[in-house]
VEXFI-308512 format. One record per residue (C-alpha): x, y, z; residue number from 1; residue in three letters. Coordinates in pm, whole numbers, plus 32768, in hexadecimal, padded with zeros to 4 digits. Layout:
! residues N
@u = X v = Y w = Z lumvex = NUM rovex = ALA
...
This chain:
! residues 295
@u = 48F8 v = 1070 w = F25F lumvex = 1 rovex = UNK
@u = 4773 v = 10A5 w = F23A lumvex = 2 rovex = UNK
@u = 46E4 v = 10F2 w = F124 lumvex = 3 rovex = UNK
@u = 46E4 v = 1273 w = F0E4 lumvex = 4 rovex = UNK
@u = 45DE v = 1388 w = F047 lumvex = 5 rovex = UNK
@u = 46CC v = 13F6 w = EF4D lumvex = 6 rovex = UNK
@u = 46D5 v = 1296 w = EEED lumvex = 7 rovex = UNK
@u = 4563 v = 127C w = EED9 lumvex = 8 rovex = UNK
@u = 4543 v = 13DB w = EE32 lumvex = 9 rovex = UNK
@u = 464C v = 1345 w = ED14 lumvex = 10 rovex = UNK
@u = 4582 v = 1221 w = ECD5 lumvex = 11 rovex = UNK
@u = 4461 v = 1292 w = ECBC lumvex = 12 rovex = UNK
@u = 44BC v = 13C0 w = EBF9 lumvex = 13 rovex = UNK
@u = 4590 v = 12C4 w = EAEC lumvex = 14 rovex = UNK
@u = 440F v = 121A w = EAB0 lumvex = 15 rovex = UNK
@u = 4383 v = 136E w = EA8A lumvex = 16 rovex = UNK
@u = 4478 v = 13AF w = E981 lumvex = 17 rovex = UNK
@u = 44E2 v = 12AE w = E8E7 lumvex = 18 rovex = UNK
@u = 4672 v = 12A2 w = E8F2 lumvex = 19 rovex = UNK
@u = 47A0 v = 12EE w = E9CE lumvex = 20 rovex = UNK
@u = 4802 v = 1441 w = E912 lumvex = 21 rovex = UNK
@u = 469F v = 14A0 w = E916 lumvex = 22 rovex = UNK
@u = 4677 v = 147C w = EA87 lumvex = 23 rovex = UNK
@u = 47A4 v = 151B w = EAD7 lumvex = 24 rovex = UNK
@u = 475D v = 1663 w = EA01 lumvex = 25 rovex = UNK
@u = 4622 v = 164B w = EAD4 lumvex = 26 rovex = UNK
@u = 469E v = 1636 w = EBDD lumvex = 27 rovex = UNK
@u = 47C8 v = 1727 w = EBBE lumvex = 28 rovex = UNK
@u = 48BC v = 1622 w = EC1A lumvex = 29 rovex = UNK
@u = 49DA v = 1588 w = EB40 lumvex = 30 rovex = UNK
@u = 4986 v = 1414 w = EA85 lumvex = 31 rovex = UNK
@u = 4AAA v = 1356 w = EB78 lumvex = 32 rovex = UNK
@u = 4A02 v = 13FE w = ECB9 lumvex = 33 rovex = UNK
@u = 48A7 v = 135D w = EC2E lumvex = 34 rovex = UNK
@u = 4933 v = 122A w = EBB3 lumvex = 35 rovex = UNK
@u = 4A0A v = 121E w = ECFC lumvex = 36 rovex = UNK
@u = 48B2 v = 1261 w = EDB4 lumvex = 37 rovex = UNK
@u = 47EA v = 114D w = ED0B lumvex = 38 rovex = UNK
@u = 4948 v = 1031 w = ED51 lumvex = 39 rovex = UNK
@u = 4918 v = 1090 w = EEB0 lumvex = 40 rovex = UNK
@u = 479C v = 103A w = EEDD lumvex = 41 rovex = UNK
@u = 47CD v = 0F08 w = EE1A lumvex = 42 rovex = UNK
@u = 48E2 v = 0E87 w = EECC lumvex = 43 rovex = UNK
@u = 4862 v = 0ED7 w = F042 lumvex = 44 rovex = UNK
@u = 4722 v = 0DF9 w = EFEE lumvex = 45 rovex = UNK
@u = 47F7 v = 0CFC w = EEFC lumvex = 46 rovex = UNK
@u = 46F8 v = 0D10 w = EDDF lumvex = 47 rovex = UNK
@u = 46DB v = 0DD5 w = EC92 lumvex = 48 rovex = UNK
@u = 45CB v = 0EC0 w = EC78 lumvex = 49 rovex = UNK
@u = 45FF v = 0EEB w = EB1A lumvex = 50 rovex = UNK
@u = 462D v = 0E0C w = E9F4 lumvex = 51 rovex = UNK
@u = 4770 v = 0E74 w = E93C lumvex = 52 rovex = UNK
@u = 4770 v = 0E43 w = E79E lumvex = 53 rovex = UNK
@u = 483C v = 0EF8 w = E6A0 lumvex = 54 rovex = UNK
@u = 48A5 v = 1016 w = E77B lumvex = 55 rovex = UNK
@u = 472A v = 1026 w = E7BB lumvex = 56 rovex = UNK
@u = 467E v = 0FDB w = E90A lumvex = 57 rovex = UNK
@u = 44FA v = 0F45 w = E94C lumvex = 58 rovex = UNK
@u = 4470 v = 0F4F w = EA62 lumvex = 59 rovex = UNK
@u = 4429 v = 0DDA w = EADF lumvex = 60 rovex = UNK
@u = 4338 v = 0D54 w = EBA2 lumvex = 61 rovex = UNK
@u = 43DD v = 0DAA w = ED0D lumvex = 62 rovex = UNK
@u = 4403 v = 0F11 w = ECA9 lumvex = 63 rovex = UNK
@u = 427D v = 0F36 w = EC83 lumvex = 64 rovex = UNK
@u = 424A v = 0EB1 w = EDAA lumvex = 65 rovex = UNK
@u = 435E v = 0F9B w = EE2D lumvex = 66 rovex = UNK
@u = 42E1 v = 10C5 w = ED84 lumvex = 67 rovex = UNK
@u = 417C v = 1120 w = EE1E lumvex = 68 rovex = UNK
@u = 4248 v = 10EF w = EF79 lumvex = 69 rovex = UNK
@u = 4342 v = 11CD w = EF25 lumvex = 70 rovex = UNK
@u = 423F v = 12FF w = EE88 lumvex = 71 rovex = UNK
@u = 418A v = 12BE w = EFE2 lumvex = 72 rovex = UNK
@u = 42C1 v = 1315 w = F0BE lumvex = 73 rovex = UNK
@u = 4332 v = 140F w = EFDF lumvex = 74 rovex = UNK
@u = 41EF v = 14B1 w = F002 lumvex = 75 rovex = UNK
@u = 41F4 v = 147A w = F190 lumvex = 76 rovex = UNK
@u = 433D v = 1514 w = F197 lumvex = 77 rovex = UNK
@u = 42BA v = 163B w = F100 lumvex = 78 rovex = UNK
@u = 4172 v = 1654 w = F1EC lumvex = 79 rovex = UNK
@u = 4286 v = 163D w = F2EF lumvex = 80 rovex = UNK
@u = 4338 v = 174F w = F277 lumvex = 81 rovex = UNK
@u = 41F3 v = 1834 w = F257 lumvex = 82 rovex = UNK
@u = 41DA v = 1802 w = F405 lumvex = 83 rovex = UNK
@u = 4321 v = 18FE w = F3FB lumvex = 84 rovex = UNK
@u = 42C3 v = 19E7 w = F307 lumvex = 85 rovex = UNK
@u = 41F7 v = 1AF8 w = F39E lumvex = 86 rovex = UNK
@u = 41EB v = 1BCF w = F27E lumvex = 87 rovex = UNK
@u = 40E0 v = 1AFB w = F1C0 lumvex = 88 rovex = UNK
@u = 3FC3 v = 1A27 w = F1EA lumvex = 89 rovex = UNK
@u = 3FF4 v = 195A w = F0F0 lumvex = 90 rovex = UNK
@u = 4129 v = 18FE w = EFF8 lumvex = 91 rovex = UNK
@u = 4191 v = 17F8 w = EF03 lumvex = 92 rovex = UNK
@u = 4146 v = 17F3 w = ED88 lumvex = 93 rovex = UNK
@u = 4002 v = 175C w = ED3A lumvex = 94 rovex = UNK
@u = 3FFD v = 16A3 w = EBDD lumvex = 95 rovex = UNK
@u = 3E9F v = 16AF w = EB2C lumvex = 96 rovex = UNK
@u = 3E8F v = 15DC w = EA00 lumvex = 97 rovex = UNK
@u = 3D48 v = 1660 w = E939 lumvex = 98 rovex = UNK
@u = 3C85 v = 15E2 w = E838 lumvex = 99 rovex = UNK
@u = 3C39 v = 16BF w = E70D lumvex = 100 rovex = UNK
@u = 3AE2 v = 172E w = E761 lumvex = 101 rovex = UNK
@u = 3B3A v = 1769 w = E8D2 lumvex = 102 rovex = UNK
@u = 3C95 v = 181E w = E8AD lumvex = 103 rovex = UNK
@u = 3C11 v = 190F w = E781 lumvex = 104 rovex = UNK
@u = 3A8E v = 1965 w = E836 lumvex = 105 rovex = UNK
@u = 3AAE v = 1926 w = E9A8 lumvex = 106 rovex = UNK
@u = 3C28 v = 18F5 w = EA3C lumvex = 107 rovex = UNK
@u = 3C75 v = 1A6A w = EA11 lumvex = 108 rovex = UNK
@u = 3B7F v = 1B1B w = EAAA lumvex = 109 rovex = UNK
@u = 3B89 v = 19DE w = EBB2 lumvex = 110 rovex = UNK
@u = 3CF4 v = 1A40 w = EC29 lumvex = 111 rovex = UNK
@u = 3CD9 v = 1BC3 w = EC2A lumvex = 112 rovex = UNK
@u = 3BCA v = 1B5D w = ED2F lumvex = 113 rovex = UNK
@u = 3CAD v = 1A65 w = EDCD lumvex = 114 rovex = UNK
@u = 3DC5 v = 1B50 w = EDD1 lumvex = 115 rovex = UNK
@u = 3D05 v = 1C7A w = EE4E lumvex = 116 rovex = UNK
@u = 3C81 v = 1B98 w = EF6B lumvex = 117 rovex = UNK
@u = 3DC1 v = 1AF5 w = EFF5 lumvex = 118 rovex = UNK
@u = 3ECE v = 1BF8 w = EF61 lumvex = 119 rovex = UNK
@u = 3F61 v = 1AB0 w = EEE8 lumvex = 120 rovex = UNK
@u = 400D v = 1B04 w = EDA8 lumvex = 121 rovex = UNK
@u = 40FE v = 19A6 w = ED21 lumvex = 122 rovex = UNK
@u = 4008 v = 18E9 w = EC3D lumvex = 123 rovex = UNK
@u = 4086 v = 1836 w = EB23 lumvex = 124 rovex = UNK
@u = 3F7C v = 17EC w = EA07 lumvex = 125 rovex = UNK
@u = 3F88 v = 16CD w = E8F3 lumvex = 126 rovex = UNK
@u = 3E54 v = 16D9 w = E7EF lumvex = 127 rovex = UNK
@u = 3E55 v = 1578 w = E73A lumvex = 128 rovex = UNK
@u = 3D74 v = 1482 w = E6DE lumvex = 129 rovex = UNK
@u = 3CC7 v = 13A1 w = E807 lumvex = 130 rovex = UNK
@u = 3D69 v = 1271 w = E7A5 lumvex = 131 rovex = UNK
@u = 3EB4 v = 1337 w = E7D4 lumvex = 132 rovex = UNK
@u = 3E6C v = 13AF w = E8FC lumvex = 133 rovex = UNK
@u = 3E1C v = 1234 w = E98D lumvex = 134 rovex = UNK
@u = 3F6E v = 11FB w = E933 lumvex = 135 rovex = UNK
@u = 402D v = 1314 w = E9F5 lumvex = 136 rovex = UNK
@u = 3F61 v = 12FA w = EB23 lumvex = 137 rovex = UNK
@u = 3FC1 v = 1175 w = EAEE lumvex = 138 rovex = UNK
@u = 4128 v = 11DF w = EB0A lumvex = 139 rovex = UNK
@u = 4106 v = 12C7 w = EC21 lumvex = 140 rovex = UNK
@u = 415B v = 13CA w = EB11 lumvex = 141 rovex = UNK
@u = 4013 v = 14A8 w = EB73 lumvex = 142 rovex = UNK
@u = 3F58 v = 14FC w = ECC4 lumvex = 143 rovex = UNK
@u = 3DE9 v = 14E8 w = EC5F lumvex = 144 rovex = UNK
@u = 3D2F v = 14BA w = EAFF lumvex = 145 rovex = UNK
@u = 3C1F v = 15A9 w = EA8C lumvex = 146 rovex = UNK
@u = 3B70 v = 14B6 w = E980 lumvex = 147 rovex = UNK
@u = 3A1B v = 14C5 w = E89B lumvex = 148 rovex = UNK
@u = 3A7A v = 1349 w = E842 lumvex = 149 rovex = UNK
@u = 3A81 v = 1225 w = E90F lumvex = 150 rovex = UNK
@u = 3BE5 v = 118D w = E977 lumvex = 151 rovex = UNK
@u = 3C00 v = 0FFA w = E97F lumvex = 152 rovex = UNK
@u = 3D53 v = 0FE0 w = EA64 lumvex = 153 rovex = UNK
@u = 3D07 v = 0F14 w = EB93 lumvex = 154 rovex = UNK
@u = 3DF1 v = 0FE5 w = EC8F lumvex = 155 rovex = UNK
@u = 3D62 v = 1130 w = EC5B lumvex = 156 rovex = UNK
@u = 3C0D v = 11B1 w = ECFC lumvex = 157 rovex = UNK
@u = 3AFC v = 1270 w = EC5B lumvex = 158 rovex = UNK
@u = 3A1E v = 1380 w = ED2D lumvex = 159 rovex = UNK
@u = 38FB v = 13DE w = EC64 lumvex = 160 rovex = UNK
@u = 3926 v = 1573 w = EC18 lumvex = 161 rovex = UNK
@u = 385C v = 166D w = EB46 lumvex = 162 rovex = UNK
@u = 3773 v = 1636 w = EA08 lumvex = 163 rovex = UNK
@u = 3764 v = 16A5 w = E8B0 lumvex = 164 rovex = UNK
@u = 3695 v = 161B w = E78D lumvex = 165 rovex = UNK
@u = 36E0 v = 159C w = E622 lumvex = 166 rovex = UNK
@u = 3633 v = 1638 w = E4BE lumvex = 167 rovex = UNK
@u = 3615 v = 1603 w = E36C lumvex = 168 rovex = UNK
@u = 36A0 v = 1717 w = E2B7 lumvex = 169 rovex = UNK
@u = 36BE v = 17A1 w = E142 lumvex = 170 rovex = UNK
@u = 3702 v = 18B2 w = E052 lumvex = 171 rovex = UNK
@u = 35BA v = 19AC w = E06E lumvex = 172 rovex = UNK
@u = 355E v = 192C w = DEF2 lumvex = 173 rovex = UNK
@u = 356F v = 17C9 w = DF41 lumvex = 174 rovex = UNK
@u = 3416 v = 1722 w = DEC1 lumvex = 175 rovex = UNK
@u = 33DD v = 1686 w = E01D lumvex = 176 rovex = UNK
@u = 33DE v = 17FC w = E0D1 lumvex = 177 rovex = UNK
@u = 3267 v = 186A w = E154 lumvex = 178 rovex = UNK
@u = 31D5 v = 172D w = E153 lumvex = 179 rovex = UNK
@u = 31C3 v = 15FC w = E25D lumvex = 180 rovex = UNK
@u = 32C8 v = 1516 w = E21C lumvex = 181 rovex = UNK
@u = 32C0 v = 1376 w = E252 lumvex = 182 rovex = UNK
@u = 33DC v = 12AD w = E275 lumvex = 183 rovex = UNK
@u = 3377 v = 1202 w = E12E lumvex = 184 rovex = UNK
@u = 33B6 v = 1354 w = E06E lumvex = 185 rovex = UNK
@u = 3515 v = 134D w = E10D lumvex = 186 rovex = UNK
@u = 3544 v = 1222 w = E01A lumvex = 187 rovex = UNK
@u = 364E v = 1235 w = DEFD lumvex = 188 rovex = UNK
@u = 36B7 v = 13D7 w = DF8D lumvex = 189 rovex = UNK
@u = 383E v = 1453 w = DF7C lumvex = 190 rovex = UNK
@u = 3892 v = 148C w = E100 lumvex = 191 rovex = UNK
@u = 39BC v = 1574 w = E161 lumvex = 192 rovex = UNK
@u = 3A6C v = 14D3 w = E282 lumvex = 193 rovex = UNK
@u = 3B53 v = 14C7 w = E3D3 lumvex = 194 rovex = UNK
@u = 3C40 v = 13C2 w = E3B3 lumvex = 195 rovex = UNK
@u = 3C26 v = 126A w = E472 lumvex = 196 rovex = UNK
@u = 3C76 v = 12A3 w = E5C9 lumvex = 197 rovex = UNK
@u = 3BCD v = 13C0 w = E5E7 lumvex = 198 rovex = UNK
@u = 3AAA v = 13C9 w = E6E7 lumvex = 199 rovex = UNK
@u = 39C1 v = 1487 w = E5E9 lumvex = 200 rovex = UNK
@u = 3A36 v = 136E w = E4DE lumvex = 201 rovex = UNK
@u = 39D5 v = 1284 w = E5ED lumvex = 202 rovex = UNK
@u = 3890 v = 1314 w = E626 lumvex = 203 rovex = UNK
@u = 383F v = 130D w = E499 lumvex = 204 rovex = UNK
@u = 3879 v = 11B7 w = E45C lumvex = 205 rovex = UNK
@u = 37BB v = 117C w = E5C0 lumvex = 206 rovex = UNK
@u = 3675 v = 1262 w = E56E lumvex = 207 rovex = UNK
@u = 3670 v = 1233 w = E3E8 lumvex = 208 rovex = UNK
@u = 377B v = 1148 w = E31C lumvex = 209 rovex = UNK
@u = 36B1 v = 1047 w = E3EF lumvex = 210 rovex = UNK
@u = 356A v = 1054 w = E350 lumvex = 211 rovex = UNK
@u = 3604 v = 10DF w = E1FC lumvex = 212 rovex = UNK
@u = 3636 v = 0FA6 w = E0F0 lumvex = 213 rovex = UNK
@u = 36FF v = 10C4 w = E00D lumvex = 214 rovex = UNK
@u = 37A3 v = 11DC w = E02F lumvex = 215 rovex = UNK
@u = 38E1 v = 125F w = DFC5 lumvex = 216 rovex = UNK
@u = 3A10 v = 1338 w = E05E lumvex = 217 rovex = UNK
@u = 3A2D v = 1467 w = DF7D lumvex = 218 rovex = UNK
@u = 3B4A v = 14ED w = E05D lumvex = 219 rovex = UNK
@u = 3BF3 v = 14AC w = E195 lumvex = 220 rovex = UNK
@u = 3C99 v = 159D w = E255 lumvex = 221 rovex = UNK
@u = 3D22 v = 15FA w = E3F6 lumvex = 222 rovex = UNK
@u = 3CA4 v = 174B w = E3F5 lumvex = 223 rovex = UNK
@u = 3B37 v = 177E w = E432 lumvex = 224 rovex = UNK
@u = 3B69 v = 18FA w = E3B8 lumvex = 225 rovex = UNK
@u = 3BD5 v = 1859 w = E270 lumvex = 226 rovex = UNK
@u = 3AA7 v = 177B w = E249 lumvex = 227 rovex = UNK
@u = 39BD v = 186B w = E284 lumvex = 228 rovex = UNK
@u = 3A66 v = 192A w = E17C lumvex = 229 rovex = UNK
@u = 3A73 v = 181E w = E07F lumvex = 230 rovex = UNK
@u = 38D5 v = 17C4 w = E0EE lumvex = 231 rovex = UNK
@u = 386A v = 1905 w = E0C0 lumvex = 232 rovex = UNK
@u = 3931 v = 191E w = DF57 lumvex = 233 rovex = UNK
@u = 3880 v = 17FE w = DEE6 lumvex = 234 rovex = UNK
@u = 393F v = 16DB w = DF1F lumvex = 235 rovex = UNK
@u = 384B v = 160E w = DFF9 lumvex = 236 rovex = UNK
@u = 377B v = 15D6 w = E132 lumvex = 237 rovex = UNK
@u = 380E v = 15C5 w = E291 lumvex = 238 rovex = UNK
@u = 37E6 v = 1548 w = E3EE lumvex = 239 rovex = UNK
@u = 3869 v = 1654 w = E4D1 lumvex = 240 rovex = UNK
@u = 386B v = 16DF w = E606 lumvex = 241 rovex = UNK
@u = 375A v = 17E4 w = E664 lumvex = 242 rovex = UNK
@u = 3824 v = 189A w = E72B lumvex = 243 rovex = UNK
@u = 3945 v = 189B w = E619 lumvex = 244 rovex = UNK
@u = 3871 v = 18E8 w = E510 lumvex = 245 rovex = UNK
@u = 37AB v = 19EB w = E5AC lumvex = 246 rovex = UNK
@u = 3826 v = 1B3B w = E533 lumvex = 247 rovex = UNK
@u = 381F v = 1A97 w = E3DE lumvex = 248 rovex = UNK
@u = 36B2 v = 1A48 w = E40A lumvex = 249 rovex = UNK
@u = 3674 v = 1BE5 w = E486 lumvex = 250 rovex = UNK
@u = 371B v = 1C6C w = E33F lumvex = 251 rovex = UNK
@u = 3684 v = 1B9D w = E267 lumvex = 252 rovex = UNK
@u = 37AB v = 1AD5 w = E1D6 lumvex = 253 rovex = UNK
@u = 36FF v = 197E w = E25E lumvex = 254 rovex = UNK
@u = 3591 v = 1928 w = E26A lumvex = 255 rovex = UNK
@u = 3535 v = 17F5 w = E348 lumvex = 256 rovex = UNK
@u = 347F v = 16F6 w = E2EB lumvex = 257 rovex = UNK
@u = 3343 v = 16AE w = E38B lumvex = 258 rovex = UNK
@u = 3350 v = 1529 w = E3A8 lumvex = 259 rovex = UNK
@u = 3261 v = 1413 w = E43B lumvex = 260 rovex = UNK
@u = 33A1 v = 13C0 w = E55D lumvex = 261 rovex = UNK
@u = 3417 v = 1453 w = E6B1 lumvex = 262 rovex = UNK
@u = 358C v = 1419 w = E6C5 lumvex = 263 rovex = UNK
@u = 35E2 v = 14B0 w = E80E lumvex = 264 rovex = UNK
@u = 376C v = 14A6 w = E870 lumvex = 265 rovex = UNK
@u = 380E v = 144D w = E9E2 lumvex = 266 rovex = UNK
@u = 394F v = 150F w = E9FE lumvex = 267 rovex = UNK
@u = 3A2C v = 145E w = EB17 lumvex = 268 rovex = UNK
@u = 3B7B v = 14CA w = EBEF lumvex = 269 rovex = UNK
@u = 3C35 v = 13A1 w = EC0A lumvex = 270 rovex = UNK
@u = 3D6A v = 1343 w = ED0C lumvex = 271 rovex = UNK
@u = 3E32 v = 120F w = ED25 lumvex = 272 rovex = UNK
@u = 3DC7 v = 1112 w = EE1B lumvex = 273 rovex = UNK
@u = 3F42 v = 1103 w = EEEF lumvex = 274 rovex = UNK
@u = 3F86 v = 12A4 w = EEA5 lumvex = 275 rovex = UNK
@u = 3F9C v = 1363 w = EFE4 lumvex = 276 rovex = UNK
@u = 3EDF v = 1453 w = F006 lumvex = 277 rovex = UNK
@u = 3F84 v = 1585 w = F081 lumvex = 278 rovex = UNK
@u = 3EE0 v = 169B w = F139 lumvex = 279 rovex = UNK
@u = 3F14 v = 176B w = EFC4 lumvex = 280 rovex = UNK
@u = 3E6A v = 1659 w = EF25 lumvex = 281 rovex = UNK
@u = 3D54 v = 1622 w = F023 lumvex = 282 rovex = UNK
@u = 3CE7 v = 1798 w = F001 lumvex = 283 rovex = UNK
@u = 3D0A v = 1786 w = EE97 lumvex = 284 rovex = UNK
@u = 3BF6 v = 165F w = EEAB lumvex = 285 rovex = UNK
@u = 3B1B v = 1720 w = EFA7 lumvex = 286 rovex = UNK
@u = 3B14 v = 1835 w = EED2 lumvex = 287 rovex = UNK
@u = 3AB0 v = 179B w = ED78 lumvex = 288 rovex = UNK
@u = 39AA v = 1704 w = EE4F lumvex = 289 rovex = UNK
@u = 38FD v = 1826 w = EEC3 lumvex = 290 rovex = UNK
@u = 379E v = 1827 w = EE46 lumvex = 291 rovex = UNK
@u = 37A4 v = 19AB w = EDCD lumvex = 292 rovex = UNK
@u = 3967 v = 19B1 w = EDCC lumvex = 293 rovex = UNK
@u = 39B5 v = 1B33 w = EDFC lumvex = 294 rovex = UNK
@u = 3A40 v = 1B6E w = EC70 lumvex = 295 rovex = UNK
């Protein structure tokens, strides 16, 4: 008996989520018909996909080689299935993993123009960290990456996107606001900060912790909305986004600091190297790629 799609779909949907019962609630099937699912594609091929310890399964090293195989039939059978379905151009669920900056500022108004384009509706969003977001696209977990940081995983595949700049920012009483800032008066400040991980944190210790020889974390938080709260209340300088802190600079919350260094910011889309790229997917790409995207 060859190996099957349910099989496949099992699998790969047990790495997604971590356990038998998990899968199976997933995948609206009973824990013996996935456990009965996963025997069967072990046994045909006579190796274990999984590692099996305390009730508990790991994937081992044949089931990562198994598993980018298995997401790129999966995702074949489903372009198949769009050849017979004459009510829509294009169907599937597209997973977006976003980074902070990218899912808060430009993912929302990037989608409603997606949407309104190709009347393609099924997107599922994640907004982590960029570091987090290496690891699900890693594990097959995510389609394509929208990232401010830079991603070290050999497999996956970075396409230069948009661009967006970092700033100095501070309460509008801070003694360094209305005057030209050096680096040198950065020395010994309080800074207000993502948390490692981050691409902004990333872009901090890249642009300034680098030529600082001391400053301090006054507070470190995941929510830019929150440090730019806790900046302009005093707590400390920041390095943020422009485009996140942007309505903080109109109302006068935030004043930036005019300082003696550019700090311009790459934003990328990222795909795995071995993910198939589905007609969905493809558009997706030529769309974010548009110079002027309709938004």
């Amino acid at each position: 008996m060859a190996i099957t799609l349910r099989q496949l779909r099992v699998f790969v949907t047990i790495v997604h989520e971590g356990s038998l019962t998990a899968a199976a609630q997933s995948l609206h099937l009973t824990k013996p018909a996935v456990s009965a699912a996963l025997a069967e594609l072990e046994k045909r091929y006579g190796h274990r996909v999984f590692d099996r310890h305390h009730n508990r399964l790991f994937i081992n090293d044949l089931g990562r080689q198994l598993l980018p195989l298995a997401d790129e039939l999966l995702g074949r059978a489903a372009t198949v299935e769009q050849l017979f379905d004459r009510n829509t151009q294009l169907s599937g669920q597209l997973r977006i993993g976003a980074s902070y900056t990218i899912g808060h500022q430009l993912l929302p108004a990037l989608l409603q123009g997606f949407r309104r384009l190709t009347g393609h509706t099924d997107q599922q969003v994640t907004i982590v960290n960029s570091a987090t977001i290496g690891e699900a696209l890693n594990a097959f977990e995510l389609d394509i990456g929208m990232v401010e940081g830079r991603i070290d995983h050999a497999p996956l595949m970075a396409r230069p996107w948009r661009h967006d700049r970092m700033l100095v920012a501070a309460a509008p009483d801070h003694p360094l606001v209305g005057r030209v800032a050096t680096v040198t008066d950065l020395e010994h400040q309080q800074w207000v900060l993502r948390e490692p991980g981050s691409g902004t944190r990333e872009q901090f210790m890249h642009f300034l912790a680098a030529r600082l020889e001391h400053w301090q974390t006054a507070l470190e938080l995941n929510a830019t909305e929150a440090i730019i709260n806790a900046t302009a209340a005093g707590m400390g300088l920041t390095c943020v986004s422009e485009l996140e802190a942007r309505h903080a600079l109109a109302d006068g919350r935030l004043r930036e600091l005019g300082i003696d260094l550019a700090m311009p910011r790459q934003f990328h889309l990222i795909t795995h190297r071995d993910k198939y790229i589905s007609p969905l997917l493809a558009r997706f790409l030529e769309f974010c790629q548009q110079p002027e995207p309709t938004l």
